[in-house]
N, C-alpha and C positions, 0 to 999 in steps of 0.2 A: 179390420178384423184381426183379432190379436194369432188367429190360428191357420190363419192363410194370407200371401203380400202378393196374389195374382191381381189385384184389380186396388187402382190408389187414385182417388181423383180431389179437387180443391178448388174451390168455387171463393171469387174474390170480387172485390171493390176496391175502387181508388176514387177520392176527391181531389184533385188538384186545385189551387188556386192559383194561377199567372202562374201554370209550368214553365218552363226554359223562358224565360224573361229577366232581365238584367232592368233595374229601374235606374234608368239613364234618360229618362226624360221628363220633361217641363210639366207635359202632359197627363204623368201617372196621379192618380189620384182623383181625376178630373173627367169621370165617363171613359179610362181605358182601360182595362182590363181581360181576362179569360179566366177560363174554367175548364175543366174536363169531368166527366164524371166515367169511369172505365167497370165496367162489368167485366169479368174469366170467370171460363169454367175448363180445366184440366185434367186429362185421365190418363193414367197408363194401366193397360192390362197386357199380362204377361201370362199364356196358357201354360206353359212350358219353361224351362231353360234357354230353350233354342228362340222363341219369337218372344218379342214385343212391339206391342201396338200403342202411341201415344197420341193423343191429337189437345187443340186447344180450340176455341173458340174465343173470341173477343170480342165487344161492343163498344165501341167510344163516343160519347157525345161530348163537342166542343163548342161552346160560346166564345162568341168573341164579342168587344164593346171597343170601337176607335174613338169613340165621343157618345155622349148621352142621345144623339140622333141615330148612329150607322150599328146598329149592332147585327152580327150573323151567326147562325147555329149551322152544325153538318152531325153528322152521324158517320164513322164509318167502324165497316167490320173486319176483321181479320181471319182469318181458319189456316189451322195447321194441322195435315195429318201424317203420321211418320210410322214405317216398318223397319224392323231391326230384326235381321237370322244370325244367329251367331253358328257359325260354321264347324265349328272347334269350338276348343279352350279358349285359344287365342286369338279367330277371324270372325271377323263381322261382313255383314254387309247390309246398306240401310238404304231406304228409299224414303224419300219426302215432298211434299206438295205445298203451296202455300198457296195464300186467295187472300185479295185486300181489295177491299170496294167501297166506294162513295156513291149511293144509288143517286144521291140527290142530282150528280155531275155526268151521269150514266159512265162511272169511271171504276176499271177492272182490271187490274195486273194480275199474272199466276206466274211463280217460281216453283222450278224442278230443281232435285238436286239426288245425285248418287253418290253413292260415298260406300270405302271399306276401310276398318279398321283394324288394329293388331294391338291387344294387352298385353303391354310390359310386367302388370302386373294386375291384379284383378279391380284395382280402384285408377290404373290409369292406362289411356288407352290414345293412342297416335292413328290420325286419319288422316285418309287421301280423297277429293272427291272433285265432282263436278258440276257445276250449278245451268242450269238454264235458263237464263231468264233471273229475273230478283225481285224480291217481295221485303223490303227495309222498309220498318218504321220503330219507333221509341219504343211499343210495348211489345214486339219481337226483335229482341236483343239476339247478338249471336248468328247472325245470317250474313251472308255475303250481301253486299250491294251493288257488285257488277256480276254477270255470269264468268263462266269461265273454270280454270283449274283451281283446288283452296286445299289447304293446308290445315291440322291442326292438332292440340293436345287436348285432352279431357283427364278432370280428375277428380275423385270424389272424396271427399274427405268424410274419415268416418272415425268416431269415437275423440273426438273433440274434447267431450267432458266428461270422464269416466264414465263410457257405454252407452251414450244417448246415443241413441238409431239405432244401436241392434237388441235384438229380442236373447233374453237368457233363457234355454231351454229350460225345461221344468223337472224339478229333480221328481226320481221314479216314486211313486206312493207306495205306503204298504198296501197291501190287501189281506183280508181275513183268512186264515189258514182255512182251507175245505174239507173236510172232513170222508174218511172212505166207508 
């Protein structure tokens, strides 16, 4: 919506062919291979200045082929959901959840994490937080993989290519003189 940026979501696909795989054996080309096929869907809605809400959802299905006899498929899902108050100008404070499952393996992790931050300046921002538990995989990048204390920088880079991302306010129209 070019007249409101409360609400931005982004619906994706990935095909992989032999993700993270090095061909270092005898055997490629000969019934071994994988595959992934990755479904996202992405939102952030922001009512206010003060709160934002983002979450993601994710699908993965994976084939595997060890030889033209053994081959195995899994599915697993992901979910992310994340609150952000900003306190001030300059304080945050954000809470996040995560969820990763393999039904087929009746297999379930859930990662907590708390965190507040402070902008340096409005595109970079230094955090402090705490995780509980950890929810690591390849298509949620950016997460801790042990619990515990973390650390970090955030930064947003904006106007890259003369003004891509920001919106040019609209110059004022005329209007018809009205008449007494």
């Amino acid at each position: 919506n070019p007249v409101s940026d409360k609400f931005n979501a982004l619906l994706s696909y990935q095909y992989r062919n032999n993700p993270s795989t090095i061909p270092d054996t005898l055997l490629l080309g000969s019934g071994t291979g994988s595959l992934d096929h990755v479904f996202a869907a992405e939102a952030i809605y922001a009512p206010s200045w003060r709160w934002e809400f983002y979450s993601k959802y994710t699908a993965r299905y994976s084939r595997t082929a060890l030889s033209s006899n053994f081959i195995n498929s899994s599915v697993v899902y992901l979910g992310q959901l994340r609150a952000a108050y900003r306190l001030g100008y300059r304080m945050d404070l954000a809470g996040e959840v995560r969820l990763i499952g393999q039904p087929s393996v009746s297999y379930y992790e859930t990662g907590l994490a708390l965190e507040t931050g402070y902008y340096l300046t409005p595109d970079l921002r230094f955090y402090l937080g705490y995780s509980f538990g950890s929810v690591d995989d390849r298509d949620f990048t950016g997460y801790r993989s042990k619990g515990g204390p973390y650390v970090g920088v955030a930064l947003k880079l904006n106007e890259l290519f003369s003004g891509f991302g920001r919106q040019r306010v609209a110059p004022p129209q005329q209007q018809e003189a009205q008449g007494t």
